[in-house]
C-alpha positions in Angstrom: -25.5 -38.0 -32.7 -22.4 -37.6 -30.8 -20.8 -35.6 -33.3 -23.6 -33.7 -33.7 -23.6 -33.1 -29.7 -19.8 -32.2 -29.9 -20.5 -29.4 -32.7 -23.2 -28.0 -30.6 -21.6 -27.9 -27.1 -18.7 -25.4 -28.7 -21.4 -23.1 -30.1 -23.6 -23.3 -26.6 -20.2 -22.4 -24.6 -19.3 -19.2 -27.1 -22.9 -18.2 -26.3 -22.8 -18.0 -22.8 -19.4 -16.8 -22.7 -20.6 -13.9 -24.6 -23.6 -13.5 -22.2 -21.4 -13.5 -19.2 -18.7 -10.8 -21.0 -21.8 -8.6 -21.8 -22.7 -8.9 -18.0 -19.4 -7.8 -16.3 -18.9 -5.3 -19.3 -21.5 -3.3 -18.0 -20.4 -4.0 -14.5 -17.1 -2.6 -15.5 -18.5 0.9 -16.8 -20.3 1.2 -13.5 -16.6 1.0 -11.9 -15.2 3.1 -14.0 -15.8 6.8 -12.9 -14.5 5.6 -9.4 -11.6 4.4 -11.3 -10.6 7.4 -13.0 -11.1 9.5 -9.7 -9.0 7.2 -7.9 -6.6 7.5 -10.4 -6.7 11.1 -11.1 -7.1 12.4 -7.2 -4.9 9.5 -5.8 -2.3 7.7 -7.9 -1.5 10.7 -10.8 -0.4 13.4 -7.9 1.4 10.5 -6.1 4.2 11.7 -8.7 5.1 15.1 -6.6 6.9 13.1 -3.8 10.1 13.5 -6.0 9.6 17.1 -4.3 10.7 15.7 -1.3 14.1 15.0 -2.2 14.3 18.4 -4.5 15.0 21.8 -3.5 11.8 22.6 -5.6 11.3 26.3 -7.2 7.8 26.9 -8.4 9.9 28.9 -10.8 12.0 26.2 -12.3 9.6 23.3 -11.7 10.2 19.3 -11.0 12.2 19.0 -13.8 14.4 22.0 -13.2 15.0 21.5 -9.5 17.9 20.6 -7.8 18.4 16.9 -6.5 19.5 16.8 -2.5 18.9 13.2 -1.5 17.4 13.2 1.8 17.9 16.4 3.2 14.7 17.9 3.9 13.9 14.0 5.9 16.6 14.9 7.9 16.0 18.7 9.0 12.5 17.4 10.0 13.4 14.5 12.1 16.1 16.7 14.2 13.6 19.3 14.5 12.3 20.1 17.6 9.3 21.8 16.4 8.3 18.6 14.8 8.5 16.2 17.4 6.0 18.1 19.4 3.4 18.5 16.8 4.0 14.4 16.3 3.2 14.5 20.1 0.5 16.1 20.0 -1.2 14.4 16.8 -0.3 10.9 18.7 -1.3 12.1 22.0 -5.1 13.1 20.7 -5.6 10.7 18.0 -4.7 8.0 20.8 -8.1 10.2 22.5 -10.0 9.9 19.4 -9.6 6.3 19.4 -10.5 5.8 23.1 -13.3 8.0 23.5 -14.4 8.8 19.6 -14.0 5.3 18.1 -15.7 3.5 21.6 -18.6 6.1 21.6 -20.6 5.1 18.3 -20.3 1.3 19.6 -22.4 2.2 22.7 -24.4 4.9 21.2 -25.4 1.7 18.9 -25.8 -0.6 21.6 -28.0 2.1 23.8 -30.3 2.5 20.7 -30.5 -1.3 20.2 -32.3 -1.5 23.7 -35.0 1.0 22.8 -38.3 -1.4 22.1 -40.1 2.1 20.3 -39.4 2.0 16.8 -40.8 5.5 16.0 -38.4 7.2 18.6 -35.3 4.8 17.3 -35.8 6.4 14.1 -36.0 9.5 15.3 -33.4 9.5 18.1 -31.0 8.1 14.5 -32.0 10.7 12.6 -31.1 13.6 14.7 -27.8 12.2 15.8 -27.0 11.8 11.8 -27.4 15.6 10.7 -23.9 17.1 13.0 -22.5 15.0 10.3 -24.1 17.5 7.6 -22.9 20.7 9.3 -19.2 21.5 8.1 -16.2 22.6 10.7 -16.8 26.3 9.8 -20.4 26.2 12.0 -19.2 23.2 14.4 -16.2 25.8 15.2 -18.5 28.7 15.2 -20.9 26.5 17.9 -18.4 25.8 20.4 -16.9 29.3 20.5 -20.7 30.8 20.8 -20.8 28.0 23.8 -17.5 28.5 25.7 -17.4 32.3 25.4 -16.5 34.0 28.7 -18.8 36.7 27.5 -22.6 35.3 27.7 -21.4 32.2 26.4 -23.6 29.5 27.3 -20.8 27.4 29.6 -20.0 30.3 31.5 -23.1 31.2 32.3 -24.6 28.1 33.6 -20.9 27.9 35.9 -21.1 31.2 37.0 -25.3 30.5 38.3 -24.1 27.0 40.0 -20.9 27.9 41.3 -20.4 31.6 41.4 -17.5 31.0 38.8 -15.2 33.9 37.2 -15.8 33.2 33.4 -13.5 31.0 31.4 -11.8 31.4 28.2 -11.7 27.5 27.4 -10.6 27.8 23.9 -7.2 29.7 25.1 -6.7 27.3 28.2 -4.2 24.5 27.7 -5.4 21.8 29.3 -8.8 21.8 28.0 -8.3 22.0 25.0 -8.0 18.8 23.8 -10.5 17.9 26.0 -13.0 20.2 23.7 -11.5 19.0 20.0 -12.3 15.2 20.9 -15.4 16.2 22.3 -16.8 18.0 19.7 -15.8 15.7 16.5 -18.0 13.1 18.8 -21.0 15.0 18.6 -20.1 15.6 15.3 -19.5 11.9 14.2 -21.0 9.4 16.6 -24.2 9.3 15.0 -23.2 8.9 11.2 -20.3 6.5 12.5 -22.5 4.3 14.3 -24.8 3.1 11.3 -22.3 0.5 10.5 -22.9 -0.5 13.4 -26.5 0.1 13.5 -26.5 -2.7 10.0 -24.8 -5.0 11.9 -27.0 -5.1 14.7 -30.2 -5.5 12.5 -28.4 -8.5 10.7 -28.0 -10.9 13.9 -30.6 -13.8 13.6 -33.3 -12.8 16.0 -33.5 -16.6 16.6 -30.2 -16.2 18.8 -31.9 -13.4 21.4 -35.0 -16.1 21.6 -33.0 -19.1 22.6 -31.1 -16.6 24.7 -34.3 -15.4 26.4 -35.2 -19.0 26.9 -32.1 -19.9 28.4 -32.8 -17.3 30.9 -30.1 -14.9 29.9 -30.8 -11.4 30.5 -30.8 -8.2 27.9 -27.4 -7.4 29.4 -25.7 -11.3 29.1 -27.3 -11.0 25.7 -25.8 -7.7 24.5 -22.3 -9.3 25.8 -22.4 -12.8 24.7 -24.7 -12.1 21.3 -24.3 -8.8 19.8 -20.9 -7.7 21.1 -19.4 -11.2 19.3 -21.3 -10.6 15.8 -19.9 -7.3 15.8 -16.5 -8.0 16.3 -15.8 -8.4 12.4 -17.2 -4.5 11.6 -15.7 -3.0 14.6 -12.0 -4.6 13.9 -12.4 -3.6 10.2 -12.8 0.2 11.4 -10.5 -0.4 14.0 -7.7 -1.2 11.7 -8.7 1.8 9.4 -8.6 4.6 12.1 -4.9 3.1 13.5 -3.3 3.6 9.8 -4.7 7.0 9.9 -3.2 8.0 13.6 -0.4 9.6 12.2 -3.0 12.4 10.6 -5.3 14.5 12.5 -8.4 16.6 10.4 -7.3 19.7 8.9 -10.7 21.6 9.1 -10.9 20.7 12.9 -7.5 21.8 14.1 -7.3 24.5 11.9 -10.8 25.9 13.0 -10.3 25.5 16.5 -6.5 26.5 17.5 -5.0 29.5 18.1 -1.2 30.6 18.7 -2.2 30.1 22.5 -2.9 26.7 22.3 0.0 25.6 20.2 2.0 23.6 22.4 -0.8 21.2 23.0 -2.8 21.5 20.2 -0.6 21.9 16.7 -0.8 18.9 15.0 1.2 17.8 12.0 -1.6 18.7 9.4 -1.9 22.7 10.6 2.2 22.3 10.8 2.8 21.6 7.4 0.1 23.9 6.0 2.2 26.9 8.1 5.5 25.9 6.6 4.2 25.1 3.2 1.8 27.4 2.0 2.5 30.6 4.3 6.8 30.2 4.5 6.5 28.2 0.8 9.0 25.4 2.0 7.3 22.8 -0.2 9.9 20.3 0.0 10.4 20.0 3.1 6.5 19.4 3.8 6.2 16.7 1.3 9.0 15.2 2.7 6.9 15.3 6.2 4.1 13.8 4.1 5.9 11.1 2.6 7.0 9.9 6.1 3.6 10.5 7.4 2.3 8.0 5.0 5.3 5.6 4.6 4.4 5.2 9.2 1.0 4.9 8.7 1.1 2.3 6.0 3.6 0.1 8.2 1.5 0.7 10.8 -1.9 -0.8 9.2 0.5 -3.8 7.9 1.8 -4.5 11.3 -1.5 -4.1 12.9 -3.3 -6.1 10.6 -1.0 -9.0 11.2 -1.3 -8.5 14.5 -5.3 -9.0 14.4 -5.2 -12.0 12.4 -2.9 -13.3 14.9 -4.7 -12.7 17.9 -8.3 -12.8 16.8 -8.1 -14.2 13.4 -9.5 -11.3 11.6 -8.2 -8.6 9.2 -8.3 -6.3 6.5 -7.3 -9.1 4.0 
């Protein structure tokens, strides 16, 4: 009987083995087109930073091109020119983190205090679609708005206050003001569902003991939902710091003008100048290849400094 127990066991454990393979075998071909993207879009093309350190000819090609060490690192970091685009791409992604990344955490906290579920839904779905609208019409919205000819701003200034019209998207100083403000409209809404799951996830018995203790819906919002929330809000956190060393294209691009380029060029619209219209594609990898070699020391350093202070991280 034994032996007979010991032949079987061998055969049961193949069996279920095989089961289990089967099972994350077809897991695996579900990962697998994300795979290949992320190889083919991310890791693949990760091979052109040897421009960086060629004086690369289209003509001649990677192969063909002449080695120069760190060169083109160097003519960028004693370039004037490109210190004040890193300003400026520091300066307003240190905004969009104040204001942008703040704005969908009490946009979600607002919504979680309305009792009407009909109008939550509603009031959700309308601040999702600016998401859905690309820079193009976004861009095409706000110069429509701030026109100082029948523009909407204007208008209403010039009624209240008897104002001369503005043109705000050539004015300096409010320029910044208007690029952080309108990727909020854009974003707070589809940014704030992850939020929006997190809040429907708290155990609703916490808010009744709460209630019964007395505590009122602000304590609870502070002492309840803020906490549970910490996790989600320090995982986005962390992304959006290793990304402040890039600004988006499309919204830069679409809103500046040569007026506005002392406060308002960024790194991304400074490469794509230098490297697509004055063809100096070295030297704008090599600006790339820093870009991401600071922002990836950046997420290391803050992630370590998370786990250190409040115990959470990326990993």
């Amino acid at each position: 009987m034994a032996l007979a127990l010991k032949l079987i066991k061998p055969e049961a454990r193949k069996l279920s083995t095989r089961k289990h393979s089967k099972k994350i075998f077809s897991l695996y071909l579900l990962l697998a087109p994300a795979i290949v993207l992320l190889l083919v879009f991310n890791y693949i093309p990760m091979y052109g930073i040897v421009i960086a350190f060629q004086d690369y000819s289209v003509f001649k090609g990677i192969a063909g091109s002449t080695w120069v060490g760190f060169k083109h690192i160097g003519y960028f970091l004693h370039d004037d020119t490109f210190w004040k685009v890193m300003r400026n791409t520091l300066i307003i992604n240190f905004y969009d983190i104040l204001f942008g990344f703040t704005a969908p955490i009490i946009f979600a906290l607002l919504a979680n205090e309305i009792h009407s579920r009909s109008f939550k839904r509603v009031m959700q779905t309308i601040s999702y679609l600016p998401h859905f609208l690309s820079w193009i019409v976004v861009s095409g919205i706000i110069y429509e708005m701030l026109s100082p000819q029948h523009g909407m701003v204007n208008d209403m200034l010039g009624m209240m206050f008897g104002t001369k019209p503005v043109f705000f998207m050539t004015e300096q100083h409010f320029y910044r003001g208007i690029t952080v403000a309108a990727d909020i409209w854009k974003s707070v809404g589809w940014s704030a569902i992850l939020y929006f799951a997190t809040i429907a996830g708290i155990d609703q018995s916490m808010y009744e003991a709460a209630m019964i203790d007395g505590a009122s819906r602000w304590k609870q919002t502070l002492y309840i939902t803020l906490p549970m929330m910490v996790p989600m809000i320090t995982l986005l956190l962390l992304l959006k710091i290793s990304s402040i060393f890039t600004a988006n294209f499309d919204r830069f691009f679409l809103l500046e003008n040569p007026l506005v380029y002392d406060v308002g060029d960024v790194i991304s619209t400074y490469t794509y100048r230098i490297g697509l219209e004055q063809a100096q594609y070295s030297l704008t990898t090599a600006i790339g290849f820093v870009q991401s070699l600071l922002g990836f020391i950046l997420l290391i350093s803050a992630n370590k400094l998370s786990k250190k202070l409040i115990g959470l991280g990326l990993y």
